[in-house]
PATIFI-535643 format. One record per residue: chain; y, x, z of N, C-alpha, C in turn. Coordinates in nm, 2 decimals. Atoms other than C-alpha are relative to their C-alpha. Layout:
BEGIN
('A'; (Y; X; Z); (Y; X; Z); (Y; X; Z))
...
***
This chain:
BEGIN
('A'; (0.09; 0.11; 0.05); (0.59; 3.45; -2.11); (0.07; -0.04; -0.13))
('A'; (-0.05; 0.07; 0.12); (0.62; 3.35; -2.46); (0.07; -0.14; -0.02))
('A'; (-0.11; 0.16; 0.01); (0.91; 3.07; -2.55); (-0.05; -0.10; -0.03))
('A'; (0.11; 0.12; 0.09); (0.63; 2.86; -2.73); (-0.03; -0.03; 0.12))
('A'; (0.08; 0.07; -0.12); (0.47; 2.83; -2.40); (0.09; -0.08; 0.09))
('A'; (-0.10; 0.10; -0.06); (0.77; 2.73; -2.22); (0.00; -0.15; -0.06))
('A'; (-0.04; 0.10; 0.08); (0.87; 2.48; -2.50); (-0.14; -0.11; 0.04))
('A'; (0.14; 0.09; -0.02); (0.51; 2.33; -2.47); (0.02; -0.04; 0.14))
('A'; (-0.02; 0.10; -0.16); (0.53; 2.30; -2.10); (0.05; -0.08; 0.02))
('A'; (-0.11; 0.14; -0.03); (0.82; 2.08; -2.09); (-0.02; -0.09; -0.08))
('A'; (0.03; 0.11; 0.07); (0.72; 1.87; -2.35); (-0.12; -0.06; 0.07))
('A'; (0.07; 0.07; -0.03); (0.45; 1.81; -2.19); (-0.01; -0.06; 0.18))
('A'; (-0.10; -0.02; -0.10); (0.61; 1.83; -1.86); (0.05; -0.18; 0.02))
('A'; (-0.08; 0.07; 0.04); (0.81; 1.55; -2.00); (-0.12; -0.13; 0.00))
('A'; (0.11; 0.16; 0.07); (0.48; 1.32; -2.11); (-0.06; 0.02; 0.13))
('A'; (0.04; 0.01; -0.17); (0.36; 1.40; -1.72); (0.10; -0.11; 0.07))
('A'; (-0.07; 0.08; -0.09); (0.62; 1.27; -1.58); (0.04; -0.19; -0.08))
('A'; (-0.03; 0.14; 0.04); (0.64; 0.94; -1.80); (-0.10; -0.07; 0.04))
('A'; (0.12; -0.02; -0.08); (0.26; 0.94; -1.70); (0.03; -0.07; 0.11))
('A'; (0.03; 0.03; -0.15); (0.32; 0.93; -1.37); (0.11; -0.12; 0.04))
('A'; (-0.06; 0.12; -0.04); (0.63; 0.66; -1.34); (-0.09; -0.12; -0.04))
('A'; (0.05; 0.10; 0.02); (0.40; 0.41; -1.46); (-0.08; -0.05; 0.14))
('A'; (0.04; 0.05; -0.12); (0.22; 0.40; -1.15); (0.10; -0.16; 0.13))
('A'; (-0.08; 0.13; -0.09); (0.52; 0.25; -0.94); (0.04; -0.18; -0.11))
('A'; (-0.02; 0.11; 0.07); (0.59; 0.01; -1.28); (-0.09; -0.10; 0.01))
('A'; (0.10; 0.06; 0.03); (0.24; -0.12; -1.29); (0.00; -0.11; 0.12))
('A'; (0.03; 0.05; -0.13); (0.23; -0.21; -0.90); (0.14; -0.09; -0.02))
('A'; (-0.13; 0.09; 0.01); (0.62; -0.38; -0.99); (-0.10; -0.09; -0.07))
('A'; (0.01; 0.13; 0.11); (0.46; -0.63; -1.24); (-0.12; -0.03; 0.08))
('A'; (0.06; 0.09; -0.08); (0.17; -0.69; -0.99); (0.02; -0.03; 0.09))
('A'; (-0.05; 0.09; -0.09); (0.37; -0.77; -0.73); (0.06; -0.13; -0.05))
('A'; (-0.07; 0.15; 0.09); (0.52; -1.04; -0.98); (-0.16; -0.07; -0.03))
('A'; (0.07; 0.14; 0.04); (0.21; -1.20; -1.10); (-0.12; -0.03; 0.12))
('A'; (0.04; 0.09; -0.12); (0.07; -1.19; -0.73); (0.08; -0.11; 0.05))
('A'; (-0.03; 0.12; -0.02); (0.32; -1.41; -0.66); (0.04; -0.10; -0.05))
('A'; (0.01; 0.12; 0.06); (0.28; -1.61; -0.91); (-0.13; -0.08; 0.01))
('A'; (0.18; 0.06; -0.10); (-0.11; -1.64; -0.78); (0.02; -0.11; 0.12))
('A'; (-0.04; 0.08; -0.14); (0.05; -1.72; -0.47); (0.03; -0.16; 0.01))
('A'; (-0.04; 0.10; 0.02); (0.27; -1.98; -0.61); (-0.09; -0.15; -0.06))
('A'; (0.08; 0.12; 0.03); (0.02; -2.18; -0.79); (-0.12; -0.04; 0.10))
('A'; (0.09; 0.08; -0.10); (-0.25; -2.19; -0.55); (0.10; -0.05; 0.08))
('A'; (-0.07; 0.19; -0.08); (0.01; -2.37; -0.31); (-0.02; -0.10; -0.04))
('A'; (0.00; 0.12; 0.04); (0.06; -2.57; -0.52); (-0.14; -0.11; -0.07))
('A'; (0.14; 0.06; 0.03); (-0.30; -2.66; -0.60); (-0.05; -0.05; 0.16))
('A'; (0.03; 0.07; -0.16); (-0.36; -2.69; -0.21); (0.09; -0.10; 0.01))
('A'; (-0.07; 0.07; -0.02); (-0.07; -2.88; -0.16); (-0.05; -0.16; -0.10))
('A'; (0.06; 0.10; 0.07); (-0.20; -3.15; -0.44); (-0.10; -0.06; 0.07))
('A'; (0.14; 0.02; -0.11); (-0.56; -3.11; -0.24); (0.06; -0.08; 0.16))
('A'; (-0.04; 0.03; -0.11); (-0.37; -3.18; 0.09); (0.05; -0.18; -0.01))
('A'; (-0.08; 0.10; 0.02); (-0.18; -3.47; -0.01); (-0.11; -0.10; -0.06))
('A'; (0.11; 0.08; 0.03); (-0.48; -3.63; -0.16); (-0.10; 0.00; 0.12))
('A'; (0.11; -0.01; -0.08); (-0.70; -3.56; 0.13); (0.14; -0.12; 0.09))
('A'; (-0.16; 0.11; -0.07); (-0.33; -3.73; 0.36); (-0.05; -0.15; -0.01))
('A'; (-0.01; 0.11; 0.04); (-0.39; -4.00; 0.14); (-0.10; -0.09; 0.02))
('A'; (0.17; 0.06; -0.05); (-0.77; -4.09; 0.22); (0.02; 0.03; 0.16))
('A'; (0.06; -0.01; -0.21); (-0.71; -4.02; 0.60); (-0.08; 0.12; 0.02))
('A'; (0.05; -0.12; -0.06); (-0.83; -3.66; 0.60); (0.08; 0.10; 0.02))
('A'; (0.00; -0.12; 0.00); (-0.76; -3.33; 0.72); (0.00; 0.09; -0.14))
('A'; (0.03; -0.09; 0.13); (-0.78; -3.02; 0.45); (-0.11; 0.00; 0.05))
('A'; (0.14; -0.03; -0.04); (-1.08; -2.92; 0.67); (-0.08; -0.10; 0.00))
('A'; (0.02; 0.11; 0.00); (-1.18; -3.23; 0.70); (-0.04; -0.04; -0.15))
('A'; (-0.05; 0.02; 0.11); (-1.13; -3.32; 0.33); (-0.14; 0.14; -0.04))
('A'; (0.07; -0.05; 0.04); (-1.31; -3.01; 0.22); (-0.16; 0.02; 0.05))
('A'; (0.15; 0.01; -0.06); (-1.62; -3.03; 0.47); (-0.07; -0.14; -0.07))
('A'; (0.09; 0.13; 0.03); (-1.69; -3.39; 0.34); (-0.05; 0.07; -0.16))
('A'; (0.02; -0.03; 0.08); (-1.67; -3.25; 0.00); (-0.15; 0.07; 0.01))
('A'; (0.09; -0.06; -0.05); (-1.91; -3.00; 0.05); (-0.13; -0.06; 0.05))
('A'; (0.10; 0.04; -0.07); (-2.15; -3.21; 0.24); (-0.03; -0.08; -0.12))
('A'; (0.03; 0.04; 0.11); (-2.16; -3.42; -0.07); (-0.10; -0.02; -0.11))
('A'; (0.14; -0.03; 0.06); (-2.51; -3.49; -0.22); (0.02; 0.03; -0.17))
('A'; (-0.03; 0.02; 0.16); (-2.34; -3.48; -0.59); (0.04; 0.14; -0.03))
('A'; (-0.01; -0.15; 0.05); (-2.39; -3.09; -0.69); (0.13; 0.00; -0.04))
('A'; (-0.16; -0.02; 0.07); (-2.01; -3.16; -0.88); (0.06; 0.01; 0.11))
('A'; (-0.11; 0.02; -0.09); (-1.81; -3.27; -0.59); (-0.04; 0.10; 0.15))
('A'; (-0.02; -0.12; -0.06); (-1.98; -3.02; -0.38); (0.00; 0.14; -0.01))
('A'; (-0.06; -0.12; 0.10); (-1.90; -2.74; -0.60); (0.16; -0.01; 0.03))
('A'; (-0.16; 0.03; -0.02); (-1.53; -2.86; -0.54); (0.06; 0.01; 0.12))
('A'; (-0.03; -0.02; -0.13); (-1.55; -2.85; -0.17); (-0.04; 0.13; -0.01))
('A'; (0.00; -0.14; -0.03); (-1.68; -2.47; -0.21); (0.12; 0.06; -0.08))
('A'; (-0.11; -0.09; 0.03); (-1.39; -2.39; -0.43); (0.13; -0.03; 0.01))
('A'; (-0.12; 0.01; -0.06); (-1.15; -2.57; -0.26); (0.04; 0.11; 0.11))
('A'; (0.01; -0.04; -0.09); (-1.25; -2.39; 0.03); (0.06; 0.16; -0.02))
('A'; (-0.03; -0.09; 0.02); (-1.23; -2.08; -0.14); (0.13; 0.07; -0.04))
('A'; (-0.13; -0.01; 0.02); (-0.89; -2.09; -0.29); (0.08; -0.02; 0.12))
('A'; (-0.05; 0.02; -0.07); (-0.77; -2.19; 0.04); (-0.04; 0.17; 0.07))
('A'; (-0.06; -0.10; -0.06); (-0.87; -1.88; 0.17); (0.01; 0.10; -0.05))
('A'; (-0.12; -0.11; 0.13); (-0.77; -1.66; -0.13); (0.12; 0.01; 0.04))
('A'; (-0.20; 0.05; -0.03); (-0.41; -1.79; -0.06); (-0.02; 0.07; 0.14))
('A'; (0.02; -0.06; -0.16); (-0.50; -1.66; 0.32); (0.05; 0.19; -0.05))
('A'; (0.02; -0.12; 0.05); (-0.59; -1.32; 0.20); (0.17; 0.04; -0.07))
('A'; (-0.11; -0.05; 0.06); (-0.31; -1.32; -0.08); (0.14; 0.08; 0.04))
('A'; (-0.19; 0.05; -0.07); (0.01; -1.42; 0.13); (-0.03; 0.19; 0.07))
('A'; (0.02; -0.13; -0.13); (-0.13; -1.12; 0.40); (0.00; 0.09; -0.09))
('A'; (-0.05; -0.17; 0.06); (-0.15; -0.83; 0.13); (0.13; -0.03; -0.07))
('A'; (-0.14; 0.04; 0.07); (0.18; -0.97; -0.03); (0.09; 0.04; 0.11))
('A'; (-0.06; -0.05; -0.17); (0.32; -0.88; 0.38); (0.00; 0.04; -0.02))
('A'; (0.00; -0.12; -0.02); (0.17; -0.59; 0.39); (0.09; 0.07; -0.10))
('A'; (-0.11; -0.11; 0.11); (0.31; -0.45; 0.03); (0.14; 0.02; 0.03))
('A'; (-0.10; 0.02; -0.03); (0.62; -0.59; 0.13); (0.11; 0.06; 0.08))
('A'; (-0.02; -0.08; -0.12); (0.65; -0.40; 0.47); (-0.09; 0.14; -0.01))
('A'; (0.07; -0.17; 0.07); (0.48; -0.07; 0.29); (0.13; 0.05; -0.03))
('A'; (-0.08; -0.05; 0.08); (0.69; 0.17; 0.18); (-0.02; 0.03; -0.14))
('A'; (0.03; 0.01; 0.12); (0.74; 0.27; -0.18); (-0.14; 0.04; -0.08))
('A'; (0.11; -0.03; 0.07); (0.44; 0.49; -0.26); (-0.10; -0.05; 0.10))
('A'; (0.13; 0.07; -0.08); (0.24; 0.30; 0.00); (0.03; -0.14; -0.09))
('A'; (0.03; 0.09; 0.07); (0.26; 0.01; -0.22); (-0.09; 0.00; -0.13))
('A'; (0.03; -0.06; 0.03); (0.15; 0.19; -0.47); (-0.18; 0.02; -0.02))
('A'; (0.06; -0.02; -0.07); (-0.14; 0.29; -0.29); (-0.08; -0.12; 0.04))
('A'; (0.09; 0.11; -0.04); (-0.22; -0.05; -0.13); (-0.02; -0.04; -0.11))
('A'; (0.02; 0.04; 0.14); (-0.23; -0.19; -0.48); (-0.18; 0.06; -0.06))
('A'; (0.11; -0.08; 0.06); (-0.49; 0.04; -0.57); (-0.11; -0.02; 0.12))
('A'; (0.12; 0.01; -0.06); (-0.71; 0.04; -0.27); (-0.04; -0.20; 0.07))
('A'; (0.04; 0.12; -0.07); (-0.68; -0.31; -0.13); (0.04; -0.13; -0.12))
('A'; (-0.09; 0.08; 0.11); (-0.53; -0.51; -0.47); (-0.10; -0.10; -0.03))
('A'; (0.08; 0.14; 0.00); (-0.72; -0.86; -0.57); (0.00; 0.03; -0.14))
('A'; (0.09; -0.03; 0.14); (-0.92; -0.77; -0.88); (0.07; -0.10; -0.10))
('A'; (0.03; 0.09; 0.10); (-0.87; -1.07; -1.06); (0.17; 0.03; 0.00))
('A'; (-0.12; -0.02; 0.04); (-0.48; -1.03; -1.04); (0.05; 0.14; -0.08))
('A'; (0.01; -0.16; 0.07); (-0.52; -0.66; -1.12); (-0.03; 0.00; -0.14))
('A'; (0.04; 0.00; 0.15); (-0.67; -0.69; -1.44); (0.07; -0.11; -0.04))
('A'; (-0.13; 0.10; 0.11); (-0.47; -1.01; -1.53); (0.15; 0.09; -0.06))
('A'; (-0.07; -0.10; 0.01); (-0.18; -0.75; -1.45); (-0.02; 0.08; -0.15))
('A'; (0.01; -0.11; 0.13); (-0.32; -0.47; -1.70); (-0.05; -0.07; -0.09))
('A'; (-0.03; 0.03; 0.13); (-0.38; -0.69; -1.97); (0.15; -0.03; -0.07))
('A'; (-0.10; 0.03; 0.04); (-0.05; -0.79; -2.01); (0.14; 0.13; 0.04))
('A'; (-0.07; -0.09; -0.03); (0.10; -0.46; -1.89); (0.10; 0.05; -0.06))
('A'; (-0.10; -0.08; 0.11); (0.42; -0.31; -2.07); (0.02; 0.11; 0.05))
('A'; (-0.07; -0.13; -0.04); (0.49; 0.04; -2.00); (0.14; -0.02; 0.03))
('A'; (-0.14; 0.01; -0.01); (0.83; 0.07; -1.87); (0.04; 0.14; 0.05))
('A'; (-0.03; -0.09; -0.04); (1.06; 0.33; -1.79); (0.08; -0.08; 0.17))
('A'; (-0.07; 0.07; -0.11); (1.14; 0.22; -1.37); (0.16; 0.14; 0.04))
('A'; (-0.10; -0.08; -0.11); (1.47; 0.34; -1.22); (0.05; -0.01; 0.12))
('A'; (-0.01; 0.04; -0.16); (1.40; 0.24; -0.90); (0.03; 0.18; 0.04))
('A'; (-0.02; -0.16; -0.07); (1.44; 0.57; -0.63); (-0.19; 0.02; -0.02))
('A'; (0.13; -0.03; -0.02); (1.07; 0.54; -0.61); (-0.11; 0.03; -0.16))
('A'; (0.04; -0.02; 0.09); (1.01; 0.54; -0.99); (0.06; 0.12; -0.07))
('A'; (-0.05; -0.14; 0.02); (1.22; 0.84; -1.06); (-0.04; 0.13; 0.05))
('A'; (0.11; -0.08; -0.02); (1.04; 1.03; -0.82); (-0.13; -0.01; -0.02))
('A'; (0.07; -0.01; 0.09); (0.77; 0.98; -0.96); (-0.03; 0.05; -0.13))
('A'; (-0.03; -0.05; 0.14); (0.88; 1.06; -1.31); (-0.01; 0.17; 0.08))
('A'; (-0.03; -0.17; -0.02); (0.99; 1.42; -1.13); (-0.13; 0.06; 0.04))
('A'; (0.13; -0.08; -0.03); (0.67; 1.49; -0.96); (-0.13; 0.00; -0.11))
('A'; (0.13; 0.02; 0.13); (0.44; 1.38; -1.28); (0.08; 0.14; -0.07))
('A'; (-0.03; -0.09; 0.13); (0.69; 1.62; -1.48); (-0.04; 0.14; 0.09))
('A'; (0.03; -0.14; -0.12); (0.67; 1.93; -1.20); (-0.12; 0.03; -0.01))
('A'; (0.17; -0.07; -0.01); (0.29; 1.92; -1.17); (-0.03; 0.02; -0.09))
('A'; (0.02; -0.06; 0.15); (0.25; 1.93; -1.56); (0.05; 0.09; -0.03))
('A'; (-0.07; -0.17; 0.06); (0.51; 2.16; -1.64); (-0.07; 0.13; 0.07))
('A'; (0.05; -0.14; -0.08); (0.44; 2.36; -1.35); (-0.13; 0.06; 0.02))
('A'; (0.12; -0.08; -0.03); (0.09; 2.39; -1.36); (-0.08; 0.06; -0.16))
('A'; (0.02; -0.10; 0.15); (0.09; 2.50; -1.73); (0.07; 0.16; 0.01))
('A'; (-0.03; -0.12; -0.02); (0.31; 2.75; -1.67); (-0.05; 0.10; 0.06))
('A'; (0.06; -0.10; -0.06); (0.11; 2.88; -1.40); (-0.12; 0.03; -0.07))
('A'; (0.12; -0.02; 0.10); (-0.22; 2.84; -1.65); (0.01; 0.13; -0.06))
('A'; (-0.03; -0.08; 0.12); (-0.03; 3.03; -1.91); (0.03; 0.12; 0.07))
('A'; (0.00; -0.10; -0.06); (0.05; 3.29; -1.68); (-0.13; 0.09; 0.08))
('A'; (0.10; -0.03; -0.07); (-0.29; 3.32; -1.50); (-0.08; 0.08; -0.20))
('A'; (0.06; 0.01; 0.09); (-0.46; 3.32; -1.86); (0.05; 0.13; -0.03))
('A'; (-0.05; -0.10; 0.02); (-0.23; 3.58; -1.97); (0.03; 0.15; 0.07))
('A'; (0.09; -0.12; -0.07); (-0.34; 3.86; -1.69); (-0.06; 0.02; -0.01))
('A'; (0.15; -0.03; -0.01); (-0.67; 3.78; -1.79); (-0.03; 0.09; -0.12))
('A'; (-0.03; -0.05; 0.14); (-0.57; 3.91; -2.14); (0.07; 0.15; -0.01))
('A'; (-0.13; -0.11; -0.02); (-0.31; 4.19; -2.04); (-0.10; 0.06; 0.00))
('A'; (0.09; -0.11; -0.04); (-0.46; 4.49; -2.12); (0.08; 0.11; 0.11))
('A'; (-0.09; -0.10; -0.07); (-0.40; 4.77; -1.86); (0.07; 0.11; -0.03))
('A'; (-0.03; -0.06; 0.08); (-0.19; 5.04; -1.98); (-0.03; 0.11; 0.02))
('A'; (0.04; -0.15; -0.08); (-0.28; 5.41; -1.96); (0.14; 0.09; -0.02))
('A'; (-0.10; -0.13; -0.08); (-0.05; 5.66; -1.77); (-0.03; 0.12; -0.14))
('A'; (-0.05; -0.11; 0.08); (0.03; 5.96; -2.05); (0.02; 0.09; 0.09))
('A'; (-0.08; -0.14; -0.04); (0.02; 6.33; -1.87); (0.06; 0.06; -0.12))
('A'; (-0.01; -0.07; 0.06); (0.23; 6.51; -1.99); (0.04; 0.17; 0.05))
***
């Protein structure tokens, strides 16, 4: 196989595998700004709670009256109190789960079960990083392996299709 082809492989081998560590990076920095989702809605309930305490209600309580509320504003406030309250439900439980995932099952949950709105808050603000977790290095190795290696097998497959056959000489 020609040296060019090698040299090409690995370089790109190389941009596979940087490729592919971003995966476990991406899911690190939305585990950080889920729990900074987390953190603020408490603390938005917790305001709501303490206010509702302080009139003599319940949260449920507190939010049902809202809601029932002939004043379209303040029952707009009971549907998104309600709502945030059970965001935060939802949140805390995929924030367990990732938690008690393993590495590329976080990964994974992220991707199939992840809360849109923190997802995309995430990739706007995203930095590429190089991780050197165990789970971000493998990573790096298997992005670089499937690129390198499946060029080289290209370049190889490609290059049978090219080989001419040679002819036998009697002599």
């Amino acid at each position: 196989m020609p040296r060019i082809v090698r040299i090409i492989a690995f370089g790109l081998g190389i941009l596979g595998g940087v490729a592919a560590s971003q995966g476990p990076e991406f899911s690190q920095q939305y585990r950080q700004r889920l729990g900074g989702t987390i953190d603020e809605l408490k603390r938005v309930i917790a305001r709501f709670d303490a206010d509702a305490a302080a009139n003599g209600e319940t949260q449920d309580g507190a939010i049902a009256r809202l809601r029932s509320n002939p004043d379209d504003l303040v029952s707009r406030q009971g549907v998104a109190m309600q709502a945030n309250v059970e965001r935060l439900g939802r949140l805390q439980a995929h924030r367990e789960a990732m938690i008690q995932a393993g590495p590329f099952a976080r990964v994974a949950m992220m991707a199939r079960d992840g809360d849109t709105d923190v997802m995309e808050a995430a990739y706007r603000d995203f930095e590429p990083a190089m991780p050197v977790t165990e789970e971000g290095l493998l990573a790096t190795a298997i992005g670089f392996v499937a690129v390198w290696g499946g060029i080289l097998l290209l370049a190889g497959f490609l290059r049978s299709l090219f080989r001419r056959p040679r002819q036998t000489v009697n002599a």
